[in-house]
C-alpha positions in Angstrom: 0.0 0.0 0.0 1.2 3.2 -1.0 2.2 5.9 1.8 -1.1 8.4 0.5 -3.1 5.0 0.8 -1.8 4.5 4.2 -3.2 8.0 5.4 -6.5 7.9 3.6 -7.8 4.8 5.1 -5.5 6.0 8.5 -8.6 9.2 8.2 -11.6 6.6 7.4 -10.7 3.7 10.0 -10.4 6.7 12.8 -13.5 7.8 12.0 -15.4 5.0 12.0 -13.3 4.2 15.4 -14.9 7.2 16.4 -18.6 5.9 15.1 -18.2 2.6 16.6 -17.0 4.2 19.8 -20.5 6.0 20.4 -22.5 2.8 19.3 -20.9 1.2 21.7 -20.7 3.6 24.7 -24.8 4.1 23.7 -24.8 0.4 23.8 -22.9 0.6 27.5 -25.3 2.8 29.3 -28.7 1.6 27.4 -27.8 -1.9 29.0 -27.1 -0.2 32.4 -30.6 1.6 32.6 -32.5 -1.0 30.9 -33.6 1.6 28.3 -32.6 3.2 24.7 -30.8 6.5 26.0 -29.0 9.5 23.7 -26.2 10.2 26.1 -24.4 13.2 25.0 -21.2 11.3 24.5 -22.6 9.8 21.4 -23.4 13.3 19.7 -19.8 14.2 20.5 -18.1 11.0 18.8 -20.9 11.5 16.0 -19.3 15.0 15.3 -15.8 13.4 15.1 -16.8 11.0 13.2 -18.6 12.6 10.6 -15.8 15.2 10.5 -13.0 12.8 9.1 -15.5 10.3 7.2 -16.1 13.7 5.4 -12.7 13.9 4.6 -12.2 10.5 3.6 -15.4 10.8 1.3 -12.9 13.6 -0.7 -9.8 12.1 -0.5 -11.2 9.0 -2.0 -13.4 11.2 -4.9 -16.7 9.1 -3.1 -19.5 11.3 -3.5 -21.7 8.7 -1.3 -19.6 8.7 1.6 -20.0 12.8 1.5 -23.2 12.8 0.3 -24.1 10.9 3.9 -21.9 12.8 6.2 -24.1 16.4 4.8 -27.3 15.1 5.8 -26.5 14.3 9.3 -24.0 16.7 10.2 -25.7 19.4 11.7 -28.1 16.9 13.2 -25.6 16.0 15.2 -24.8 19.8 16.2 -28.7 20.5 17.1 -28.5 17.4 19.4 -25.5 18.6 21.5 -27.1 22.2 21.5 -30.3 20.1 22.9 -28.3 18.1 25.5 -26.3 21.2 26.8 -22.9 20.5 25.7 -22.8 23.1 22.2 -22.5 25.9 24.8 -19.7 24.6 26.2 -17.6 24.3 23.1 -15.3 27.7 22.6 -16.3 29.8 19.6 -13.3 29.4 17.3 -14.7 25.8 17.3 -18.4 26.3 16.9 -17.2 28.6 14.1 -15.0 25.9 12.7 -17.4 23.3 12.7 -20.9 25.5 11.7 -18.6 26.7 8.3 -16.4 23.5 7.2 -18.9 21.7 5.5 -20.2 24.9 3.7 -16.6 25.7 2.8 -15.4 22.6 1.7 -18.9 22.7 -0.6 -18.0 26.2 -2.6 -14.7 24.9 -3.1 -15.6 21.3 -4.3 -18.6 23.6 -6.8 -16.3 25.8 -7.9 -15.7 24.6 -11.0 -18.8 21.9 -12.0 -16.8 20.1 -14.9 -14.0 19.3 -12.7 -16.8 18.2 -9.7 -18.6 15.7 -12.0 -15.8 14.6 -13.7 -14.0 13.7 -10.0 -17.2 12.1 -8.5 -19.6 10.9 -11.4 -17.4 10.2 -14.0 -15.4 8.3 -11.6 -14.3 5.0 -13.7 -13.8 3.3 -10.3 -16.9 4.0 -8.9 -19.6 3.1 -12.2 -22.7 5.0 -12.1 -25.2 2.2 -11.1 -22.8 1.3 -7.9 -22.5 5.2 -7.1 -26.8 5.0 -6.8 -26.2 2.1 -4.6 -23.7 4.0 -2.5 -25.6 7.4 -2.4 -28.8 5.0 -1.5 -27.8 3.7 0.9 -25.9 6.3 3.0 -29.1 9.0 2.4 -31.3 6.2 3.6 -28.7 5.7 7.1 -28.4 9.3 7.3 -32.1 9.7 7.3 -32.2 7.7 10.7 -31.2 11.4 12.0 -33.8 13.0 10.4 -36.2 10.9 11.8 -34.7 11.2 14.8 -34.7 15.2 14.4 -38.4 15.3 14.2 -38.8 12.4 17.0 -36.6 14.7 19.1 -38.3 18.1 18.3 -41.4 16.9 18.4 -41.0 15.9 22.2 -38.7 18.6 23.3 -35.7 16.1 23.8 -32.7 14.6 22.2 -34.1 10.8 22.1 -33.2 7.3 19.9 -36.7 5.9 19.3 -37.3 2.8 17.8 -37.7 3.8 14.0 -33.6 5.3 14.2 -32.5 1.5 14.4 -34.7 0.1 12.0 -33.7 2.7 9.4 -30.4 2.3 10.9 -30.2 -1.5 10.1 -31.8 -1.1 6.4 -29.6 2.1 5.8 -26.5 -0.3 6.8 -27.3 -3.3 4.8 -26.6 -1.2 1.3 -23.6 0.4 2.6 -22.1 -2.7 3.3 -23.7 -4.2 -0.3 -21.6 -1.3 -1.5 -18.7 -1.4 0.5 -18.2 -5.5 -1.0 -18.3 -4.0 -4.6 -16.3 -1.0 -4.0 -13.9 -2.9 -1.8 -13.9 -0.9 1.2 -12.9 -1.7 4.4 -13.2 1.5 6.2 -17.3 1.0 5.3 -17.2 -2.7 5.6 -15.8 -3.1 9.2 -17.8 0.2 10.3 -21.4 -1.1 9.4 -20.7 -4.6 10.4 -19.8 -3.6 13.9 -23.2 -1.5 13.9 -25.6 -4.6 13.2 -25.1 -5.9 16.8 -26.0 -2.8 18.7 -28.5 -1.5 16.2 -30.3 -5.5 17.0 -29.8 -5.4 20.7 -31.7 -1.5 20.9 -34.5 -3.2 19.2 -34.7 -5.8 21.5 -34.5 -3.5 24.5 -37.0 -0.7 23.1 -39.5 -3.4 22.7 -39.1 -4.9 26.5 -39.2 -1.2 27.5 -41.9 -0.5 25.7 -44.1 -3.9 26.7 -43.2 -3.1 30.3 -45.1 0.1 30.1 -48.1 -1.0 28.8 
């Protein structure tokens, strides 16, 4: 593997240490409590984690991969502004984090031949396995938006039942596309997530039936 190689996937398994980091901690204290909680550590691994997945996205010209880390970004922001911590983060930070996504946008759009010739003309990435891809991570990253309106809807930052369902869906086409794009950064990140998204199903349900 080539030293540039050796950095990209460096970025993408570190972010999806970060991602599996928060599923598991979630996974931790939902066990504990005997009920699906949104600790606030999981927003803050979220952020981390979406941070340098977005970077690997460009450094390995996969429009998927960058597609999903847009819609679920400043989800993850509204969620530690919910839970108390956003006001604790110093400004040249917040500032950092509100404007890198829009940055990095304007400069990727800058020049629209050079854009779709890097991400749809892509000759490693055919166009029928970038749907697959973009698929896929829109319908994980959607989890989020469901979980937005869940959220808003009830004043709180919550993980309801629907979030693993789309989660486990979302993650069954990313890893479909991570076997035909060969990808281990997506392949050992998703895999890892089918466990915990199964066992916060199982433990919503029992919460739920012992309510009733």
């Amino acid at each position: 593997m080539q030293l540039s190689h050796f950095w990209i996937y460096l970025i993408g398994f570190t972010a999806q240490l970060f991602f599996s980091a928060r599923l598991l901690y979630q996974w931790i204290v939902t066990e504990k409590a005997k009920k699906v909680l949104s600790p606030p550590i999981f927003w803050i691994l979220s952020i981390l984690g979406s941070y340098l997945l977005f970077i690997y996205g460009l450094l390995r010209d996969d429009f998927a991969i960058i597609l999903g880390q847009y819609i679920g970004y400043y989800i993850y922001l509204w969620n530690l502004n919910m839970q108390g911590v956003w006001k604790k983060v110093f400004p040249i930070f917040k500032v950092l984090l509100l404007i890198t996504p829009i940055v990095v946008t304007v400069i990727i759009l800058r020049d629209l031949s050079v854009f779709h010739a890097v991400f749809f003309q892509n000759k490693e990435i055919p166009l029928w396995l970038l749907i697959l891809g973009s698929s896929g991570q829109v319908i994980f990253s959607l989890r989020f938006l469901y979980q937005f309106i869940y959220s808003v809807s009830r004043h709180e930052s919550s993980l309801p039942t629907g979030f693993w369902v789309i989660s486990l869906i979302g993650s069954s086409t990313i890893i479909a596309y991570a076997v035909f794009r060969l990808d281990p950064v997506l392949l050992l990140g998703q895999s890892f997530g089918f466990i915990v998204y199964i066992r916060n199903l199982i433990i919503g349900n029992r919460e739920k039936n012992s309510t009733k």
